[in-house]
C-alpha positions as CSV (number, residue, x, y, z in Angstrom):
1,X,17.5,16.4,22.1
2,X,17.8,20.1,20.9
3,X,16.9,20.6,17.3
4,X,20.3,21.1,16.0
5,X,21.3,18.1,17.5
6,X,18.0,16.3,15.7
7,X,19.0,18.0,12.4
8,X,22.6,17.1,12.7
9,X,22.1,13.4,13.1
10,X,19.0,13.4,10.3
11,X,21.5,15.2,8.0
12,X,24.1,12.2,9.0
13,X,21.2,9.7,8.5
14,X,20.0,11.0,5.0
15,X,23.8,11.0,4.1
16,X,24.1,6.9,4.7
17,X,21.0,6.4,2.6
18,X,20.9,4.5,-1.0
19,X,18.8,6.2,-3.9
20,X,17.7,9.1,-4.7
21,X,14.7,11.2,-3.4
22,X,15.2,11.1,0.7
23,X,14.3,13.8,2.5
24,X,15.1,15.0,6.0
25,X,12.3,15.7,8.2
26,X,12.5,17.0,12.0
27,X,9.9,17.8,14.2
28,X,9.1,18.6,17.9
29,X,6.9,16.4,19.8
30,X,8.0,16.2,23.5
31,X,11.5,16.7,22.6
32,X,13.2,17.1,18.7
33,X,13.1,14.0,16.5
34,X,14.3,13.1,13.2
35,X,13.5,10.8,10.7
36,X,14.4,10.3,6.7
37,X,11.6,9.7,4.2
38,X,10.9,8.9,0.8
39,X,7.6,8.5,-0.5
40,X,5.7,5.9,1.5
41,X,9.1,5.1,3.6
42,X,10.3,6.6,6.4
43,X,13.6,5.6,8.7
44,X,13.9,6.1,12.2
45,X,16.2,5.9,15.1
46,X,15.0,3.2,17.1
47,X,18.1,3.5,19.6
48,X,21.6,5.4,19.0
49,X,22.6,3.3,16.6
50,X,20.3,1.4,15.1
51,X,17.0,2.4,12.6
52,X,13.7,0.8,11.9
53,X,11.7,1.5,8.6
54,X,8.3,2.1,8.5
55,X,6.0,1.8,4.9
56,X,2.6,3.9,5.0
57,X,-0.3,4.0,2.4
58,X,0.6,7.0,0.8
59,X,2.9,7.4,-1.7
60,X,3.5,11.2,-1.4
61,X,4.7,11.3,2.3
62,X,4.8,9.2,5.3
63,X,3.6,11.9,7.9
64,X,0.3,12.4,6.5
65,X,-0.2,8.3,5.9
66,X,-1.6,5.5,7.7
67,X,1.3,3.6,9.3
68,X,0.5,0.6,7.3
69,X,3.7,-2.1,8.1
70,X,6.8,-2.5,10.7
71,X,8.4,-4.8,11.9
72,X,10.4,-5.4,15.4
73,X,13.2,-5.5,13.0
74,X,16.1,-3.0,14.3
75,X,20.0,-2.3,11.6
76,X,22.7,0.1,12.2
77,X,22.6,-0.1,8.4
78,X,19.5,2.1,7.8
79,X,19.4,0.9,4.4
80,X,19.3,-2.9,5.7
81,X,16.0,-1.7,8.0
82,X,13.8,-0.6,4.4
83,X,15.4,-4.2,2.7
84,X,13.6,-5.9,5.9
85,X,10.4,-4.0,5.7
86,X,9.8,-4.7,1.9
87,X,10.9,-8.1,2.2
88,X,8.8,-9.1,4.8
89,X,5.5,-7.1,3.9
90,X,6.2,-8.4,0.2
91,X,5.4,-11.8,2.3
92,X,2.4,-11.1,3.8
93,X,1.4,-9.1,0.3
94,X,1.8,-12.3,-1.7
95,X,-0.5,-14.6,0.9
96,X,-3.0,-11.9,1.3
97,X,-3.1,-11.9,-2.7
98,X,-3.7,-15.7,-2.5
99,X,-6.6,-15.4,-0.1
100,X,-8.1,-12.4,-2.4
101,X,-8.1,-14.2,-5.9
102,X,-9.8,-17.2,-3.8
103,X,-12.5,-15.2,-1.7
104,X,-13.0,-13.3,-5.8
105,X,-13.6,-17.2,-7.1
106,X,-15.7,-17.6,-4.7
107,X,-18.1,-14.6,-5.2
């Protein structure tokens, strides 16, 4: 993919997006890529025309994070892709908290 070509579908991508705050970001890295990112989020193109969402530990950007939680889970809504990701790392948040407060009682 040239870079206007990665630009020009990012632009498309960051258009279909729901809140404010997403930003466009395309880099080179054996070929042009895209992705949209907000804060800790960041969308992707996991085939032409579906996305995948990825949540990292930082807060500020995703490139510069640890890639902290995916999921196999693949939307041709983008927006439906982040709904998945917080959903189903909210689960594993919640037991994770469970097993904390009890390892904490335990101490």
């Amino acid at each position: 993919m040239l870079k206007a070509d990665a630009t020009k579908k990012g632009k498309a991508l960051l258009k279909r997006m729901r809140g404010k705050g997403w930003k466009l970001h395309v880099w080179e890295n054996l070929g042009w890529n895209y992705s949209v990112e907000n804060g800790p989020l960041s969308v992707s193109p996991a085939s032409r025309t579906e996305f995948f969402c990825l949540l990292s530990d930082d807060v500020r950007y995703t490139c510069g994070g640890l890639a902290m939680w995916t999921t196999d889970f693949k939307s041709s809504d983008p927006n439906k892709a982040v709904a998945h990701a917080a959903a189903s790392a909210r689960k594993v948040v919640n037991r994770l908290e469970k097993a904390v407060s009890f390892a904490e009682g335990l101490a």
